[in-house]
Structure formats: C-alpha cells, structure tokens
C-alpha positions in Angstrom: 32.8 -28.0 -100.2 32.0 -31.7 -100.4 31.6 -34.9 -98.6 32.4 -38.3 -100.3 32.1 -41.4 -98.4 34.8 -44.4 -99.3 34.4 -48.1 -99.6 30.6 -48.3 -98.8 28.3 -51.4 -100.0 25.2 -49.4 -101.2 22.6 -52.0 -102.3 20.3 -49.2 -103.3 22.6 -47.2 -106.2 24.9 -50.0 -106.9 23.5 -53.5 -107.4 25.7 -54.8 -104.0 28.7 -53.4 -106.0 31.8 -52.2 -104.0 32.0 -48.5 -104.4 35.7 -47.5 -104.4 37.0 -44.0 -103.5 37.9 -43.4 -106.7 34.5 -44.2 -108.8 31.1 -42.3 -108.4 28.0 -44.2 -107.2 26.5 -45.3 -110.1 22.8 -45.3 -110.9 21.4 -48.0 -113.0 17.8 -46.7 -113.3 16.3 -43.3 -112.8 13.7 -44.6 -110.5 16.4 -45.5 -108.1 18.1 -41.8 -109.0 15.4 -40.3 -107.9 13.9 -42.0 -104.8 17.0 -42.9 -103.0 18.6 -40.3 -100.2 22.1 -41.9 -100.1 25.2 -40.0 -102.0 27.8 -42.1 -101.7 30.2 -39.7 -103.5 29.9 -36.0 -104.4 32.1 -34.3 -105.9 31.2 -30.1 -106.9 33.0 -30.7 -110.2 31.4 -33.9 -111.8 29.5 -33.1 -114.4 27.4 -36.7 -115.3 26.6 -39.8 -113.8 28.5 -43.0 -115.0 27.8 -46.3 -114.4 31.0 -47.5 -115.8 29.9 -48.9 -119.2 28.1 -45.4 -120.1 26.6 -42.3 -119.4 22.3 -41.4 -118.8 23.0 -38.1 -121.0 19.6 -37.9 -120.0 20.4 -37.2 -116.4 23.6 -34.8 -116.9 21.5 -31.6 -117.2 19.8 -32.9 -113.5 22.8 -32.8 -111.9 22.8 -29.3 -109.9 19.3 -30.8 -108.8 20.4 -34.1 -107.8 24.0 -33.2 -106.2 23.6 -29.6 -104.7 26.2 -27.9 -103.0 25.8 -29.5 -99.4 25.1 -27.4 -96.2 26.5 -28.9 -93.0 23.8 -29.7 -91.7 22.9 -32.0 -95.1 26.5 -33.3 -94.6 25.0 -34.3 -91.1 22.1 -35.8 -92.2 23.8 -37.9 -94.8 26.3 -38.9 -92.6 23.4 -40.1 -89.9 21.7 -41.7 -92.6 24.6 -43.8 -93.7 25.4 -44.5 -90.7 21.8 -46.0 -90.6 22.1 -47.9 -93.5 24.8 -50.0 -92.3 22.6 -51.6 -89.9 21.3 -53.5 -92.9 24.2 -54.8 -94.3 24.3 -58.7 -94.5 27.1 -60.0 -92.2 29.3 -60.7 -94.8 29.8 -56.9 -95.7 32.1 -55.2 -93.4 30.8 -52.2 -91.6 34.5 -51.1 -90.4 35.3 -50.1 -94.3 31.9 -47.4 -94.0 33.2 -43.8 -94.9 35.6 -40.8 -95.1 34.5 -37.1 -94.7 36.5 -34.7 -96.4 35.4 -31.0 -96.5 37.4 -28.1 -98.3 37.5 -26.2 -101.4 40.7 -28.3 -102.7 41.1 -32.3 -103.2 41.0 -35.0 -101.2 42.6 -34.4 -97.8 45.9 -36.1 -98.9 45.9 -33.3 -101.5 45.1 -30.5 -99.0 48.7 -31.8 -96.9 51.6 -29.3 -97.8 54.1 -31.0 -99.9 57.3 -31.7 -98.4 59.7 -29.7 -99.1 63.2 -30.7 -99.7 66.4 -29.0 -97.9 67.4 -27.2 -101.2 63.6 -26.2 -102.0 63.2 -24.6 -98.4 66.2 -23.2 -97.6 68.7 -23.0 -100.9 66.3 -22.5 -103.8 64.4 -19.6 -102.2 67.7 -18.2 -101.7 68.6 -18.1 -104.9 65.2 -16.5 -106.3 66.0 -13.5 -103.9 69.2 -12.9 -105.7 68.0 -13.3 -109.1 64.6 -11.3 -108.7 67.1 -8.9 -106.7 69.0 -8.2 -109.6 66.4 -7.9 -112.2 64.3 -5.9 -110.7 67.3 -3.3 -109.3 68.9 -3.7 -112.9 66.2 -2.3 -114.4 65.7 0.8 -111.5 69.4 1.7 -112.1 69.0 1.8 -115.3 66.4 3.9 -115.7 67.8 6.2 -113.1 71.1 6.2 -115.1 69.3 7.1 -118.3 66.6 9.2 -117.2 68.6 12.7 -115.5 67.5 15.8 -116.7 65.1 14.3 -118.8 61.6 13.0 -117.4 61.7 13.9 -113.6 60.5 10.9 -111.9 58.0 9.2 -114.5 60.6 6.7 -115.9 62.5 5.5 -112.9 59.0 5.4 -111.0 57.2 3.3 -114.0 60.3 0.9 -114.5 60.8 0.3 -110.7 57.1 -0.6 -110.0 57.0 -2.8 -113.4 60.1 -5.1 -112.9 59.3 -5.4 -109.4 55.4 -6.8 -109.9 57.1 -9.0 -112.6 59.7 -10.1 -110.5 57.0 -11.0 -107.7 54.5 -12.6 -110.1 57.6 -14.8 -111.4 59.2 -15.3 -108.6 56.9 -15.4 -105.9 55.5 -19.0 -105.0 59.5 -19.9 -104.4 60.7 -17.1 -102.0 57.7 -15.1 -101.1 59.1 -12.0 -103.9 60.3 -9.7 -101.1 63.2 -8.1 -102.7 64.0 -5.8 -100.0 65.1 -6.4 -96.3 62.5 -4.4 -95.1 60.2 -6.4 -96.3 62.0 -9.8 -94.9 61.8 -7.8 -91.7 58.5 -7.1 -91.9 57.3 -10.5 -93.1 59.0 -12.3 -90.5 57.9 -9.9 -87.7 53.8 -10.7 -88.4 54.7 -14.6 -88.8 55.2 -15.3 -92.7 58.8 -16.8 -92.6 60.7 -18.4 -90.0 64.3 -17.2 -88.6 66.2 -19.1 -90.0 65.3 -17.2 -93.8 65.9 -14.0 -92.1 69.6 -13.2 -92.3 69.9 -15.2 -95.8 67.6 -13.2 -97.5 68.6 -10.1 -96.6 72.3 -10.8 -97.3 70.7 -12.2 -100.9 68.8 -9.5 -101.6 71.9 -7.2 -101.1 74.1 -9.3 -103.1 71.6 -9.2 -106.0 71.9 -5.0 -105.5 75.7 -5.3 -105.9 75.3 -7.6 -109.4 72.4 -5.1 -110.2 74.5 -1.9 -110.0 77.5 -3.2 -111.7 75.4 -4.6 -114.4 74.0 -1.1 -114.6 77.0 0.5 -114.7 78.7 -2.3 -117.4 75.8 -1.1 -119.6 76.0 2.6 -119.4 78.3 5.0 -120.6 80.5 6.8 -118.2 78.9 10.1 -118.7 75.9 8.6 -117.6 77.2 6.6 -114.6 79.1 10.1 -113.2 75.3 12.0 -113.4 73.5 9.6 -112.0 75.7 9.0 -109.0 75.9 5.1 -110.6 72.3 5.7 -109.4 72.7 5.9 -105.8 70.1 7.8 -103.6 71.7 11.8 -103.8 68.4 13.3 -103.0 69.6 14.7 -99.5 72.7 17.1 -100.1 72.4 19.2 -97.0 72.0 18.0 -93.4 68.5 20.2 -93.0 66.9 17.7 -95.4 68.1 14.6 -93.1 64.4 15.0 -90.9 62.2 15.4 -93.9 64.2 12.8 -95.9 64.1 9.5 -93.3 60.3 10.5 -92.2 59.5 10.1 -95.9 61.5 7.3 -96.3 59.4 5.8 -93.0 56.0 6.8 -93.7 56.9 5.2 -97.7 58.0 1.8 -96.7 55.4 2.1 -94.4 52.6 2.0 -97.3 54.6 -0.5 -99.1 54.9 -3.1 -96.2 51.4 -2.8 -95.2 50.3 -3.5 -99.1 52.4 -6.6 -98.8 51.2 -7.7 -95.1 47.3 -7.3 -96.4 47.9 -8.2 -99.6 50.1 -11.2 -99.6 50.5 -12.5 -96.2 47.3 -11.8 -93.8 44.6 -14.4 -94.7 41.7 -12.6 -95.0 42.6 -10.0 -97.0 45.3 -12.1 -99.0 44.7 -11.2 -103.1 46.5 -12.8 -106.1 46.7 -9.1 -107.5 49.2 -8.9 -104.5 51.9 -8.5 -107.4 50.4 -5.4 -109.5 49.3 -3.6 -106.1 53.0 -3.7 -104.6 54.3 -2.6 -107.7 51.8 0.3 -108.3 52.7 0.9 -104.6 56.2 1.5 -105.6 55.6 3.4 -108.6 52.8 5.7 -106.6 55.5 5.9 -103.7 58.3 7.4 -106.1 56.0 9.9 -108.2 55.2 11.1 -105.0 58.4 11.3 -102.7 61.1 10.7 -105.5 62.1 14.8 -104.7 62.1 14.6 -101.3 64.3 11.8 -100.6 64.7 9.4 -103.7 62.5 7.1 -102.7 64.2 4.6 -102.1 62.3 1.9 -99.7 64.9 -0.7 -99.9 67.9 -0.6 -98.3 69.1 -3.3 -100.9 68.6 -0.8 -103.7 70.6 1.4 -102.1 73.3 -0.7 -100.9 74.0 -1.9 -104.1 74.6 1.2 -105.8 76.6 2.9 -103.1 79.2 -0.1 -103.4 79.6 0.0 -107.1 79.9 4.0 -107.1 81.1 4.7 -103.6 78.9 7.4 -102.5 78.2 6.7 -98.8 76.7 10.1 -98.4 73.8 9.8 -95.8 72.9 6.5 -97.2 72.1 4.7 -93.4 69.5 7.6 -94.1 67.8 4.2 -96.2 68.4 2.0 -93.8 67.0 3.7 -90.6 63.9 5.5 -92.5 63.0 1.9 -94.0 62.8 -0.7 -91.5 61.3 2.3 -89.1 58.5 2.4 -91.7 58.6 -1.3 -91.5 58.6 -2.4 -87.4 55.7 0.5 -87.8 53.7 -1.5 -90.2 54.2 -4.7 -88.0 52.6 -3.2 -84.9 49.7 -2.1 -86.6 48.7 -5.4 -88.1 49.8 -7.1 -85.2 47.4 -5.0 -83.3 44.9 -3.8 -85.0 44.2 -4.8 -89.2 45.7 -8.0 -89.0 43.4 -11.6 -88.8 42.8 -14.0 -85.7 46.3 -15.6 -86.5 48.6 -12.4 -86.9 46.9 -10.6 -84.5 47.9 -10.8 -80.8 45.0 -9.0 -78.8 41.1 -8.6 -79.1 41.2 -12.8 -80.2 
C-alpha cells in the first residue's frame, strides 16, 4: 500500500523545486527530514533518500522510521494536509497540478490496468496451449498406462499423470488457464472464470490434443503393449453391474478435482500459486484411490483420445456422464456456499 502525490511544489523538502512523478522528494538537510509532515512521494520499496546529486547514507537506515507503511487514515491526513499546504503557494504555482492517490500492492495505477490483449493472445493462442499441454500431459498418462500392466498396479500411471499435468499447468497456465480437461472448462466457466466464447474451443482442443496424445502413445509402443493396455483406454468396467459404482466414482473424483481447481486457482480468496502441485497431487491421490474401480479417468479428453486411436467404445460415455456430473456438482457448491462475494450468488 502507498500513496504518492505528483507534480506538487513543496517549498519545505525541495528548495521551490518541481517534484515530478517519477523523482522522490528530496531532502537537503536533516533538520528539514525530520521536522516536516509532508511526504510528497512514498513508495514501500525505496530504500534511501536522494537528492539527485547523492545519497544521506546517513539517513538510509531511518527510513522504516521516516516512511512507514501508511494506515488510511495517515493517507487521510496527508492528503488534508496537502491539501492545506497549497493555500500557501505563491500565485505563480499552479494548484490544479496538486496530487494523485494511488493505493494497491502493484505499481502505479496505469500498471495495475490489464494489458490488452490482442485477438490471437485471447482467443487463438490460449487455444493452442490447450492442445499442446493436452497432448503432453495425456502422452505421458498413456504411456505409462501402456508400459505399466501387470507390473506396478496403479503407482506409475497415478505418479506420471499427476506429474505432467502440474507441469503442464505451471508451464502453461498464465496463457490458457491449464484446464486440460472439459470438465474443468465446464466447471470454470460455470463459476465465472472464462467467458463463452472459450468454451466450445477448448474443449474441442483439449480433445484433439487426446487424439495426438494416443497416437503418439501408440507410435512409441510396441504392439504387444498397445493390445494389453487397450491403447490405454479406460477398460475398468467389463460388466454392466459395475456401470453404478463406476460413474459415482467417476462423479464424486472430478468432483474433488474441480473443487481443488475452483479454490485453488479461480475463487479469490482462497486463490494459491501452489494451485499447480495441489491439482496434480489431486489427480495422483484420485487414481491411487479409484484407479480399480473405474480407471480413474476424470477427463473425458483422456478418454476420448484413446478410444479413437484403439476403438474401444465400451462404456466410455461412462467418462463423460460421471465427469461433468462431478463437475456441475462442484459448481453449485461454490456458487452457493465456499465460493467469495463475487462467485457466490446468495448470502452477499
């Protein structure tokens, strides 16, 4: 937090010098540090007090004393006493260029603006990091599906999913949001952290970067290994009396997972930058835990992808329905209940 006032004639710190917005008030003696009350500009960072042809190293180490983190109501009193001060200026100094209040934790407020965007950085580029983090991150799944059968159970696949996939977000991320999976996109959109016009594009993305992922799999596998793994599509379910206990798990899962990323990455308060490593460790968590019952899949783009390449359609909307139930679940509860003032639409 901090308060700088622009283009102010300060007789007091400056010697009648014009203090620009983009120099700091400049003391010339320490009598003058000491006993005036007027801070023409603060800034939290500085760390001495130039005058423009040197520094008082004496006076660095009084900084925190003289420039302390200001309280709104010091901001007001500054601002009043300022305000005061012009009454004294001589008439050829121009009281209309007095001050600027800025408040925040960033820059100045021109800094705090969102930058403009162009039409390929908004709508084309975050396309493209869908697909590509898409593909990574199911490359590596399918592949250690592919070469994990009979061997480790589910500690491989679960470990190499959650890995490449808190990669893929940390790298990823600040262009397309990292979602990966159209339940997710769903889910995003649904508490307010994309507009429409994303919505289709990402998910048809994201399941075009399964389709690349599975036959990139499958280009670096042998066949033996292909045929076992079912070119790692989701087999879990053989019989139709696991269909029930198959999509609830596939629910309640992507429920956990969407709610991680709703807290984690999109509601304000509770917003963290170890968003990344939680949704992975989410994942990996998720498929120690259900990877018997259903697969664990979560992402209907993970399974898409692999069902195309190998053509086993066997119960596979099984990972669409369970999925974005899990995920219209997780929007009414933040909606309702866990999300902030902004996401959340009763009890305002």
């Amino acid at each position: 937090m901090r308060v700088h006032y622009a283009r102010f004639y300060c007789p007091q710190l400056c010697n009648h010098r014009l203090v620009d917005d983009k120099q700091y008030p400049e003391a010339v003696t320490p009598q003058t540090m000491l006993s005036t009350a007027v801070i023409v500009k603060y800034f939290s960072q500085a760390s001495k007090i130039d005058d423009g042809g040197g520094c008082w190293p004496a006076l660095s180490p009084l900084h925190p004393i003289l420039c302390p983190p200001l309280s709104v109501q010091s901001r007001s009193v500054g601002t009043d006493h300022l305000k005061s001060q012009t009454g004294k200026m001589t008439s050829g100094e121009s009281k209309s260029e007095l001050f600027t209040v800025s408040t925040g934790d960033g820059g100045d407020a021109h800094q705090n603006q969102p930058k403009k965007l162009s039409f390929y950085e908004h709508y084309i580029q975050p396309c493209l990091a869908e697909v590509l983090g898409s593909t990574l991150f199911m490359f590596v799944g399918c592949v250690s599906v592919m070469g994990n059968v009979g061997i480790s159970g589910s500690i491989q696949p679960a470990l190499a999913h959650g890995l490449a996939l808190s990669i893929a977000i940390a790298i990823f991320g600040e262009i397309s949001g990292g979602h990966f999976n159209p339940a997710v996109s769903v889910c995003v959109y649904l508490i307010g952290g994309m507009e429409l016009m994303l919505l289709v594009p990402y998910v048809l993305s994201q399941m075009l970067g399964g389709v690349i992922a599975a036959s990139l799999a499958k280009a670096v596998s042998t066949n033996e290994a292909f045929g076992n793994a079912t070119g790692a599509a989701f087999d879990a379910v053989q019989y139709s009396h696991g269909i029930g206990s198959a999509t609830l798990a596939e629910m309640i899962m992507t429920l956990f997972l969407t709610m991680v990323v709703s807290m984690g990455a999109v509601n304000v308060r509770t917003r963290s930058h170890l968003a990344p490593f939680c949704i992975g460790l989410t994942v990996t968590a998720n498929i120690l835990a259900g990877g018997g019952i259903s697969g664990a899949c979560m992402n209907p783009a993970r399974a898409f992808g692999p069902a195309i390449v190998s053509g086993h359609w066997t119960y596979h909307w099984i990972y669409w329905v369970g999925p974005l139930t899990g995920a219209l679940v997780t929007v009414s509860l933040v909606r309702l209940v866990v999300g902030d003032k902004k996401i959340r639409v009763i009890f305002k």
